[in-house]
BALO-23060 format. One line per 3 residues: number of its first residue (from 1); their letters; for each residue x, y, z of N, C-alpha, C. Coordinates in nm, 2 decimals, m for minus. Atoms other than C-alpha are relative to their C-alpha. Layout:
NUM	a	X,Y,Z,X,Y,Z,X,Y,Z  ...
END
This chain:
1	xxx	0.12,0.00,m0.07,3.13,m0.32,1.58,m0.11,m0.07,m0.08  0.12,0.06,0.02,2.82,m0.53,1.50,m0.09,0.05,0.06  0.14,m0.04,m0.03,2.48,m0.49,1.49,m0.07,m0.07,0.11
4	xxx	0.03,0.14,m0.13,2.43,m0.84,1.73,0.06,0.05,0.13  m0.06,m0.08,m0.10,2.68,m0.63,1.97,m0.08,0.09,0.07  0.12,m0.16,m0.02,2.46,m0.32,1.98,m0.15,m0.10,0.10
7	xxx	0.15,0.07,m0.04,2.12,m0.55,2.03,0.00,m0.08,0.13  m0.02,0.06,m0.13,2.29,m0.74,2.33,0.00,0.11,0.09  m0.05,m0.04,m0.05,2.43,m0.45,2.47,m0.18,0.06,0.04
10	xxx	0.10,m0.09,m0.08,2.08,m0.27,2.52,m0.10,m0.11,0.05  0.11,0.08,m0.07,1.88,m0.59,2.62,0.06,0.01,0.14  m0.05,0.02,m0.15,2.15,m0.62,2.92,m0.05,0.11,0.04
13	xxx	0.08,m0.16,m0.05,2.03,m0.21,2.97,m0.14,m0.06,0.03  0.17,m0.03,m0.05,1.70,m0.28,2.99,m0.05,m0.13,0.04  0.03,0.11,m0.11,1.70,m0.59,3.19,0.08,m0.02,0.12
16	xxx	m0.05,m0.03,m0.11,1.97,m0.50,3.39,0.10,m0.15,0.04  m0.13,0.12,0.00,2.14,m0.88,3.41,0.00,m0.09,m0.16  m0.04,0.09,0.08,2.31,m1.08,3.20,m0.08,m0.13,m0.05
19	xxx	0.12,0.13,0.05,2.06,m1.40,3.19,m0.07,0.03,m0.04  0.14,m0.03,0.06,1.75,m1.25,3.17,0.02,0.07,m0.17  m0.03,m0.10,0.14,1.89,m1.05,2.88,0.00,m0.13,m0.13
22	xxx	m0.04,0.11,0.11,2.02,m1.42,2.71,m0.16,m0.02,m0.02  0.17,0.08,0.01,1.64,m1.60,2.80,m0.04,0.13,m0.15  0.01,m0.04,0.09,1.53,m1.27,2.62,0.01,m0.05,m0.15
25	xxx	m0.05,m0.01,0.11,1.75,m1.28,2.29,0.01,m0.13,m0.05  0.03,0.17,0.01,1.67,m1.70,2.32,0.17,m0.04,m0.07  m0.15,0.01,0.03,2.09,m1.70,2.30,0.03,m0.07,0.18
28	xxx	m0.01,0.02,m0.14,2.29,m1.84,2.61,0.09,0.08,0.07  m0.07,m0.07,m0.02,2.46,m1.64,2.84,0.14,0.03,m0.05  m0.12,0.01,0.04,2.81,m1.66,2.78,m0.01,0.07,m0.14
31	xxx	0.02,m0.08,0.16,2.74,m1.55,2.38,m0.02,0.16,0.07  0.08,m0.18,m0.05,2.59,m1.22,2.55,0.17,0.06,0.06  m0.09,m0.06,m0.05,2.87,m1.19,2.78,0.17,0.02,m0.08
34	xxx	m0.14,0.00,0.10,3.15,m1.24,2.51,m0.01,0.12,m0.08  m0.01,m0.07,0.07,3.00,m1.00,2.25,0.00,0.17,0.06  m0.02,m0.16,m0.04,2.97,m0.71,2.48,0.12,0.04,0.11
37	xxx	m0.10,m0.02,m0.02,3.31,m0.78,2.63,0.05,0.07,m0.16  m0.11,m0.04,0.15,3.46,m0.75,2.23,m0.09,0.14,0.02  0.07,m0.12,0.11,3.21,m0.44,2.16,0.13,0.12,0.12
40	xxx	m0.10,m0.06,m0.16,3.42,m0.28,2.55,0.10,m0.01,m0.11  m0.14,m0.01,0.00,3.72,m0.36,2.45,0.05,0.07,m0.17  m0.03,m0.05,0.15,3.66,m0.24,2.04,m0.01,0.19,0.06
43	xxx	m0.02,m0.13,m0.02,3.55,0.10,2.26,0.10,0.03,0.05  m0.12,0.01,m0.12,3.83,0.09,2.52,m0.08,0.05,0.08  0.08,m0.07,m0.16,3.56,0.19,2.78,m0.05,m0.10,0.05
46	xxx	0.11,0.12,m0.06,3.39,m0.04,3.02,m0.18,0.05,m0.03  0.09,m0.05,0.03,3.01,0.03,2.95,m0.11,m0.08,0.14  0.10,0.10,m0.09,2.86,m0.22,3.29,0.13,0.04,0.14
49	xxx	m0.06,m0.01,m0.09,2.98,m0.21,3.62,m0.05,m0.16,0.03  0.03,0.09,0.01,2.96,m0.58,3.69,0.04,m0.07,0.17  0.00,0.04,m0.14,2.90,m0.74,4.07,m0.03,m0.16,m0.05
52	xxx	0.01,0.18,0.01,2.81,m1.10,4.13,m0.15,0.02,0.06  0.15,m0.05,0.01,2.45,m0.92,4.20,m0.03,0.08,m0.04  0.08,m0.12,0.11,2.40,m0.66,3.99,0.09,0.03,m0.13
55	xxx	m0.03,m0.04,0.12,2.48,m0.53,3.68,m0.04,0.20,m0.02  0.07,m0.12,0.08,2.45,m0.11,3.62,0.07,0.04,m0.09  m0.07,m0.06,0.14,2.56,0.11,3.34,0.09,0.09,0.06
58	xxx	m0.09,m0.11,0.00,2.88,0.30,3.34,m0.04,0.14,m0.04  m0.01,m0.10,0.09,2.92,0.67,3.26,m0.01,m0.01,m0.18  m0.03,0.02,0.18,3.03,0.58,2.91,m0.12,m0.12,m0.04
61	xxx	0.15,0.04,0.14,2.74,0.32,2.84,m0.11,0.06,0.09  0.11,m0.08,m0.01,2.49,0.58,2.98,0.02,0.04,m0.12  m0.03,m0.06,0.14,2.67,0.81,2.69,m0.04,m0.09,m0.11
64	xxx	m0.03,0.10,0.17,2.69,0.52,2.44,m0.14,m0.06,m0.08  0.14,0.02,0.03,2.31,0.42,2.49,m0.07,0.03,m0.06  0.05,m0.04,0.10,2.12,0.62,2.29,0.06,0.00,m0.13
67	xxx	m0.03,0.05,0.16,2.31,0.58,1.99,0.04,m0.13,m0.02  m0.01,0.12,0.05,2.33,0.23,2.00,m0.18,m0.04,m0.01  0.18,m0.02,0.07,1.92,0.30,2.00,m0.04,0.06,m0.14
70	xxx	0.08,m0.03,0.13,1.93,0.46,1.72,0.08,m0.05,m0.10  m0.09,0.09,0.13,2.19,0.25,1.49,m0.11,m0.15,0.03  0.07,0.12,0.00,1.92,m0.03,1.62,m0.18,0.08,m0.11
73	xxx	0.17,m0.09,0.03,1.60,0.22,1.52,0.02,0.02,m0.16  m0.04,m0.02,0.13,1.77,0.30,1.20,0.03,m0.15,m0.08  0.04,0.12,0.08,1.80,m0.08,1.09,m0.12,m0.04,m0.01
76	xxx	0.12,0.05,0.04,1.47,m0.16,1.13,m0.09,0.12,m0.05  0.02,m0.04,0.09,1.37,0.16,0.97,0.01,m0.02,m0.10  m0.02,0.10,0.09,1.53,m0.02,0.69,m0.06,m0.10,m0.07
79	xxx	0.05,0.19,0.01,1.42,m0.37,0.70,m0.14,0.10,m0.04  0.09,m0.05,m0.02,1.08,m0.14,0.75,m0.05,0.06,m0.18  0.06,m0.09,0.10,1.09,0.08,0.41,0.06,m0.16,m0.12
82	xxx	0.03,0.10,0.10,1.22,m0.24,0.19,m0.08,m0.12,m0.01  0.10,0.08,0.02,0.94,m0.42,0.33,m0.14,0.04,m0.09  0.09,m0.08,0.10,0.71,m0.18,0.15,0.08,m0.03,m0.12
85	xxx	m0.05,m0.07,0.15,0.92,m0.10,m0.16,0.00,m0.21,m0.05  0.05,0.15,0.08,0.90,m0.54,m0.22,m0.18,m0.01,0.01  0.16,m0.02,m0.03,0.50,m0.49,m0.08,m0.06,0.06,m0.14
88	xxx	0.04,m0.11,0.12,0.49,m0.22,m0.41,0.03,m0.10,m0.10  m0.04,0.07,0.14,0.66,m0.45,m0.66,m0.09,m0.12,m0.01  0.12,0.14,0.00,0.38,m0.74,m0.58,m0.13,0.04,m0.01
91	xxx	0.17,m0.09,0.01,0.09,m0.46,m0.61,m0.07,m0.03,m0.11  0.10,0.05,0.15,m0.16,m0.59,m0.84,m0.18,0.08,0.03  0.13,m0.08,m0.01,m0.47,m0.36,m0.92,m0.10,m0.03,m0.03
94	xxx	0.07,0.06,0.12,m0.77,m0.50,m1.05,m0.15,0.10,m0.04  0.08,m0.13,0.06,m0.99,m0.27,m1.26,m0.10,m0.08,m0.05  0.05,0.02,0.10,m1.32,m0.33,m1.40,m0.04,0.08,m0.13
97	xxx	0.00,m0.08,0.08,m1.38,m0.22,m1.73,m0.12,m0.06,m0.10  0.08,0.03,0.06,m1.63,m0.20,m2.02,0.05,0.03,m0.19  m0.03,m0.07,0.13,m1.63,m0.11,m2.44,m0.03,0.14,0.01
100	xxx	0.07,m0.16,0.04,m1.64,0.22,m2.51,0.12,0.11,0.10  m0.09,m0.11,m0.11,m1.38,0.39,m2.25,0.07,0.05,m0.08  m0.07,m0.01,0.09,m1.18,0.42,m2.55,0.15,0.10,0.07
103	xxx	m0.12,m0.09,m0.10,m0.88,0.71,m2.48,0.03,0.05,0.12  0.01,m0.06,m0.21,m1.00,0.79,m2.10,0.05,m0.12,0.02  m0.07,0.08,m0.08,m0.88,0.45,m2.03,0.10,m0.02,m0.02
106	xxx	m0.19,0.00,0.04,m0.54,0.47,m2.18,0.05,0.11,0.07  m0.05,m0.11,m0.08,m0.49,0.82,m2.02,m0.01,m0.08,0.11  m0.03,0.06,m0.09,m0.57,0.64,m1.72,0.10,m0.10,0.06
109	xxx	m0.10,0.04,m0.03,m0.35,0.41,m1.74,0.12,0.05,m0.03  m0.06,m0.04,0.02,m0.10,0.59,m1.84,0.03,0.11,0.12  m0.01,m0.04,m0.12,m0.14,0.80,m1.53,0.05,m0.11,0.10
112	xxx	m0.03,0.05,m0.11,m0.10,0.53,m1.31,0.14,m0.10,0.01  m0.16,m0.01,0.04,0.23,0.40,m1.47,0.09,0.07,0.06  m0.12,m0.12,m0.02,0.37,0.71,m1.44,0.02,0.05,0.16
115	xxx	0.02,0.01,m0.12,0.23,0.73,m1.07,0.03,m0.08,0.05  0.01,0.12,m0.11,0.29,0.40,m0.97,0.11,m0.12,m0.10  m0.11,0.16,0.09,0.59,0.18,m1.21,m0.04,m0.11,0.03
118	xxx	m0.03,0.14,m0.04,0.59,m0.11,m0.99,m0.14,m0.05,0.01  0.13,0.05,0.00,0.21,m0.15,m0.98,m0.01,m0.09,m0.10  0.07,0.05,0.07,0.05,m0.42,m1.17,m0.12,0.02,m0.06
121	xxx	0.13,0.01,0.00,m0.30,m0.37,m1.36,m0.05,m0.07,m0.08  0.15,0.06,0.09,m0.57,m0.61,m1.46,m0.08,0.06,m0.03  0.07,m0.10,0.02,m0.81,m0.49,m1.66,m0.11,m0.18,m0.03
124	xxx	0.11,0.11,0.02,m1.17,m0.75,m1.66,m0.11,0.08,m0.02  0.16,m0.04,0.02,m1.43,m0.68,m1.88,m0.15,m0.07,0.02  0.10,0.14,m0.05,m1.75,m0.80,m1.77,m0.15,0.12,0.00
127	xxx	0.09,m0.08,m0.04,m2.13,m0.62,m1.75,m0.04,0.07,0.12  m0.01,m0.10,m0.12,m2.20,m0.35,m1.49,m0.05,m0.05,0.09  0.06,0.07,m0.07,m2.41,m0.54,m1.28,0.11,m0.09,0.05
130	xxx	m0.11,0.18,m0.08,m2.08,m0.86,m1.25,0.07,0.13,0.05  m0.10,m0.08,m0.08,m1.87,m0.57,m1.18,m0.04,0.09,0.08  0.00,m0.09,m0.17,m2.03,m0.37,m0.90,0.00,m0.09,0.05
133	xxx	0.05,0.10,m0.10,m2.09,m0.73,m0.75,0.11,m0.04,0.00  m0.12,0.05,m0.03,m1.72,m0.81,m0.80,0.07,0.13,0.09  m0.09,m0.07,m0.08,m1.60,m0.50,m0.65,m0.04,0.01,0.14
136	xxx	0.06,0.05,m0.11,m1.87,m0.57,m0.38,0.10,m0.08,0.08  m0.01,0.09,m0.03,m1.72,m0.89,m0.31,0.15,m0.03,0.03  m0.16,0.01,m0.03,m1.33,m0.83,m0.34,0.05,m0.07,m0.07
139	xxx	m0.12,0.06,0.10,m1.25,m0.96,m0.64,0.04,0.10,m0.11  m0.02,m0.09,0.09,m1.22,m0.66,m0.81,0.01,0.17,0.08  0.02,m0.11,m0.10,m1.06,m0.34,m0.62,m0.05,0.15,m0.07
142	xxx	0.10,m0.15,0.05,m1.23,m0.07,m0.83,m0.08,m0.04,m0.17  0.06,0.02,0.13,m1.48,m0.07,m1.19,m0.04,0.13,m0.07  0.08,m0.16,0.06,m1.55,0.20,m1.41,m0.20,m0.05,m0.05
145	xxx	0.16,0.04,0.07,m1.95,0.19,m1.50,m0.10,0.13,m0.03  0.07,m0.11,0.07,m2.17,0.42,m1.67,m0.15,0.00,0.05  0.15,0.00,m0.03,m2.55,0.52,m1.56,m0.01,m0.02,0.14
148	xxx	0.05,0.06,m0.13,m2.52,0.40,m1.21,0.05,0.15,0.11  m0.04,m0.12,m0.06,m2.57,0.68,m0.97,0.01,m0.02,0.15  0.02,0.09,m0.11,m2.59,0.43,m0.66,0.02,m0.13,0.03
151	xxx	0.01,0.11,m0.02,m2.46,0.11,m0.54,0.01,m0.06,0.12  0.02,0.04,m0.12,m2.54,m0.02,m0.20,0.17,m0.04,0.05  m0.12,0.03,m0.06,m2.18,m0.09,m0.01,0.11,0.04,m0.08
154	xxx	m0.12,m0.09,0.10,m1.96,0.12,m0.28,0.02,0.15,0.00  m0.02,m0.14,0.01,m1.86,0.44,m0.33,0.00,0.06,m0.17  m0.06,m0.05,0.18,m1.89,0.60,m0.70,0.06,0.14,m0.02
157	xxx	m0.10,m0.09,0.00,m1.63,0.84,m0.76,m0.03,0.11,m0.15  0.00,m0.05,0.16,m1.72,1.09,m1.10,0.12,m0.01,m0.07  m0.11,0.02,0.06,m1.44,1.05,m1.29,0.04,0.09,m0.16
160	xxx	m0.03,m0.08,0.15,m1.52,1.22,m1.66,m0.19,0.02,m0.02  0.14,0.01,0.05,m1.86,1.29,m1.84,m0.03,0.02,m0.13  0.07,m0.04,0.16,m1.97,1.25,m2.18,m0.13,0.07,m0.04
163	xxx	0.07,m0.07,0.07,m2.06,1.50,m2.41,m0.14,0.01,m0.08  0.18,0.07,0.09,m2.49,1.49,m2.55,0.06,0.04,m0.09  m0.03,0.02,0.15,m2.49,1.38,m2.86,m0.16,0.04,m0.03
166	xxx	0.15,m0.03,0.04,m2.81,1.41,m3.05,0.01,m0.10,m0.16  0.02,0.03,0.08,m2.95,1.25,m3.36,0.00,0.07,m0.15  m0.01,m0.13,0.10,m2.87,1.42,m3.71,m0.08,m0.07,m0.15
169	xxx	0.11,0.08,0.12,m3.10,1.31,m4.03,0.04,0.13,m0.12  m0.03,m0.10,0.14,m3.03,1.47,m4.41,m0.13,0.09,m0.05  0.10,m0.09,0.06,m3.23,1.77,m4.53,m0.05,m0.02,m0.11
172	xxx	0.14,m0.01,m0.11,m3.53,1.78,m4.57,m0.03,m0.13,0.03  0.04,0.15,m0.09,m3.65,1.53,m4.32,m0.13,0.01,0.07  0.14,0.02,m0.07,m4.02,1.44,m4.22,0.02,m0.02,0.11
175	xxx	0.04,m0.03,m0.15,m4.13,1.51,m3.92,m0.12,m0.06,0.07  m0.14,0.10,m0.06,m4.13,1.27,m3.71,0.05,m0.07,m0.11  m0.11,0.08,0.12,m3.83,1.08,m3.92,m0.06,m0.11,0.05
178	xxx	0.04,0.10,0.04,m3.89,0.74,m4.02,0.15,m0.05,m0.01  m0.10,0.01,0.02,m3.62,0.55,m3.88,0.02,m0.20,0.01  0.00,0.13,0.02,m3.49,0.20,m3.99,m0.07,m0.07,0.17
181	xxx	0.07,0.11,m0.14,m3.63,m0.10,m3.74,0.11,0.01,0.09  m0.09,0.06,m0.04,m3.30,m0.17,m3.63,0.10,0.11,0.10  m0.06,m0.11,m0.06,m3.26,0.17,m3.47,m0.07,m0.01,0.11
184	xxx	0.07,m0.03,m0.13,m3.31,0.24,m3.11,m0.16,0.11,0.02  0.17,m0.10,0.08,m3.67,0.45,m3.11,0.02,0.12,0.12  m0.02,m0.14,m0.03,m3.46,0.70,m2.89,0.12,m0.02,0.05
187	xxx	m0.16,0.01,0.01,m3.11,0.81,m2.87,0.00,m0.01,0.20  m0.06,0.00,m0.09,m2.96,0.75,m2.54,0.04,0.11,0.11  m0.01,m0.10,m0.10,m2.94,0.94,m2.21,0.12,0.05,m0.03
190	xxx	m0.10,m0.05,m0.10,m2.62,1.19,m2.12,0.02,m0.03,0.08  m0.04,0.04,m0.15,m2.44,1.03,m1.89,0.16,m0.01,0.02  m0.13,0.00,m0.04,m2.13,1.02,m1.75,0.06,m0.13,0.08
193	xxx	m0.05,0.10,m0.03,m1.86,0.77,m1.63,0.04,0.00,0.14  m0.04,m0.02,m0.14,m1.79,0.69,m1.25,0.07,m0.10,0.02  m0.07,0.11,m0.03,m1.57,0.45,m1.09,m0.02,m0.06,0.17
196	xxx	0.08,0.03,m0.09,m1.71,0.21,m0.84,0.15,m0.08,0.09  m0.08,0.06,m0.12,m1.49,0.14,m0.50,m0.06,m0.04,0.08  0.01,0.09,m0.16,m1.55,m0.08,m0.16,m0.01,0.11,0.06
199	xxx	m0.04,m0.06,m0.14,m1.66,0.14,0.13,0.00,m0.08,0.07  m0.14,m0.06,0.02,m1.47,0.14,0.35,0.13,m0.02,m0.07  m0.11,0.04,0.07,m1.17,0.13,0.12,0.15,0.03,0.06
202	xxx	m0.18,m0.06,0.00,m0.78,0.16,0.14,0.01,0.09,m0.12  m0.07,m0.02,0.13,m0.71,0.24,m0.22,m0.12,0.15,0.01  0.09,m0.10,0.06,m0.78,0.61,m0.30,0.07,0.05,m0.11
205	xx	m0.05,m0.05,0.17,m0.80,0.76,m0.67,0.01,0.15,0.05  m0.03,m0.16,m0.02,m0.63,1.05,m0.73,m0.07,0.12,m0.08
END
């Protein structure tokens, strides 16, 4: 029994003659009517009652019908899941990224490894500003960025938050300290890290 057997046999069901079933299957008659003679004679049942105007279904291919639907349903279930599972092996992710992520971005990836083998990830570093405007724009399907609590056509997802730091100076220390030029003339907000996606997106973080 073949699968080409099966696929003739239910076009003739559901067109009822022999031609129209060939036009269908863009085969020519004769091919149609040969393979669903062998598939007959592989069952030993007739499965068509066959006139010189009509065509209907026997007892036995009423019986036989649904499971030659589902040996057809179950190949292209098939064809169906290893068109994903090659879809997965050509998945390429593209991350923005910056200095400073240090071990949250290795845990990260290392999560999405472990979540995802066959994935691919780019990692492009570039200033927060290129990368919300690449993830804007679709050349970059997610960015991590720091301080931004809003970006017009994205989504920012929290992701982690770093701990306030503070400034520490050796005892005893004048008040106010006297600090080189080359120092900032005030430490740095508390802020935390988010990661900037496309709305509406496909891709969701877990």
């Amino acid at each position: 029994m073949e699968l080409r057997q099966l696929r003739y046999f239910v076009a003739v069901v559901e067109e009822l003659h022999f031609g129209r079933a060939a036009e269908r299957l863009h085969i020519v008659q004769p091919t149609v009517s040969q393979q669903v003679r062998r598939l007959e004679r592989e069952l030993r049942l007739d499965l068509f009652d066959r006139t010189t105007r009509q065509v209907n279904l026997t007892a036995a291919g009423a019986a036989f019908l649904p499971h030659a639907r589902a040996v057809l349903a179950a190949e292209r279930a098939g064809l169906d899941a290893m068109a994903d599972h090659r879809a997965e092996q050509n998945a390429v992710l593209r991350i923005g990224t910056s200095v400073g992520l240090g071990t949250r971005l290795e845990h990260v990836l290392a999560a999405l490894a472990e979540s995802a083998p066959a994935l691919t990830v780019t990692l492009t570093s570039s200033p927060t500003a290129t990368r919300l405007r690449a993830v804007r724009d679709g050349e970059l399907d997610a960015a991590f960025v720091r301080g931004a609590s809003r970006s017009p056509g994205l989504d920012l997802l929290p992701v982690w938050k770093d701990p306030p730091w503070s400034w520490r100076f050796p005892r005893p220390t004048p008040w106010p300290p006297t600090l080189p030029s080359t120092w900032p003339t005030s430490p740095p907000c508390p802020c935390g890290s988010s990661l900037a996606r496309p709305t509406p997106t496909w891709w969701t973080w877990w």
